[in-house]
C-alpha positions in Angstrom: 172.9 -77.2 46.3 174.4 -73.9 45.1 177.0 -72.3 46.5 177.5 -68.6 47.3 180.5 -67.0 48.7 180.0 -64.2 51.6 183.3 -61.8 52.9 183.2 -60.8 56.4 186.0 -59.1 58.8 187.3 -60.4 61.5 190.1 -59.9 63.9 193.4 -61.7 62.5 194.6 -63.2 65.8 190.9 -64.7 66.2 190.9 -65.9 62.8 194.0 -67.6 63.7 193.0 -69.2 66.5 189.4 -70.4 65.3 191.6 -71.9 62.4 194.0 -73.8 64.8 191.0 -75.2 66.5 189.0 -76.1 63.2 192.5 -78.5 62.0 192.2 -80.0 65.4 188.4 -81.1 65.2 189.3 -81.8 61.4 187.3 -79.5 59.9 187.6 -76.1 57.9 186.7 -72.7 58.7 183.8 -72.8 55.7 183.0 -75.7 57.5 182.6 -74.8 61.4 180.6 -71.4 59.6 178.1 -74.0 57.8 177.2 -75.9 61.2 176.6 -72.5 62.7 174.2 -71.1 60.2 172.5 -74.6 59.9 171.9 -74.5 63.8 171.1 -71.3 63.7 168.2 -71.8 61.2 167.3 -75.1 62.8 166.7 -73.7 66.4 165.9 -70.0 64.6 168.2 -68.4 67.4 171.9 -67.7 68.2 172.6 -71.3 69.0 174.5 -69.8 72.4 174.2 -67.8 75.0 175.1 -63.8 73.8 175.6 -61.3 77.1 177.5 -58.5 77.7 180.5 -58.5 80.3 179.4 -56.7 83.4 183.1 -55.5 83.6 182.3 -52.8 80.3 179.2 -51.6 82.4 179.5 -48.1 81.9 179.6 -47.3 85.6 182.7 -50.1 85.8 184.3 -48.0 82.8 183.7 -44.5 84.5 185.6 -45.8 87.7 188.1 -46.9 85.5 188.8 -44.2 83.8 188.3 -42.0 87.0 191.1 -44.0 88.4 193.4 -43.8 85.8 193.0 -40.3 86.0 194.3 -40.2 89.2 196.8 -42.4 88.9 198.1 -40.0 86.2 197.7 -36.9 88.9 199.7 -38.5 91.4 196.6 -39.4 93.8 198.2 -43.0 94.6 197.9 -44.6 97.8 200.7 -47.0 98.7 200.6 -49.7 101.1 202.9 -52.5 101.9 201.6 -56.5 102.6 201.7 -56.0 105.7 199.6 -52.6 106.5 196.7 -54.2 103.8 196.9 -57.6 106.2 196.1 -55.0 109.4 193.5 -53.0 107.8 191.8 -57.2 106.6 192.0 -57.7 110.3 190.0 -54.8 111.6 
C-alpha cells in the first residue's frame, strides 16, 4: 500500500508525552495515528467519546473572571478554619 505523509501541529509537551507512552506499548507515534484512523474508518466515528468540560461553560468562565476581578479590587473575604467550620454547622 502507498504511503503518504501528512504534517499536523500539536502541543510539544503532548507530543512528548503521547511519545513516552507509545515506547511503553512498543509502538511509534505513526503507528498509534494508523490504529486511530483505521478505527475511525472501521466504526466511521471518533472511536471515543468527544465532550466539552462543563468547567469552560461560559457562565463557569464569566464567574471566573468576575471573581478575579474582584479579587484584583480588593473585594476579598477572609475567613479562618475555624469561622468556615461555624458557618458548615448552621
Amino acid at each position: 500500500m502507498a504511503q503518504t505523509l501528512i504534517n499536523f501541529r500539536i502541543d510539544e509537551q503532548i507530543k512528548k508525552q503521547m511519545e513516552q507512552i507509545c515506547s511503553e506499548l512498543g509502538i511509534t507515534m505513526s503507528t498509534a495515528f494508523n490504529i486511530f484512523a483505521k478505527k475511525m474508518i472501521r466504526e466511521r466515528r471518533i472511536p471515543f467519546e468527544v465532550s466539552v468540560d462543563p468547567f469552560y461553560s461560559e457562565s463557569n468562565v464569566r464567574a471566573i473572571s468576575e471573581s478575579i476581578k474582584e479579587l484584583l479590587n480588593g473585594k476579598v473575604v477572609v475567613k479562618t478554619m475555624e469561622e468556615l467550620k461555624e458557618l458548615e454547622n448552621e
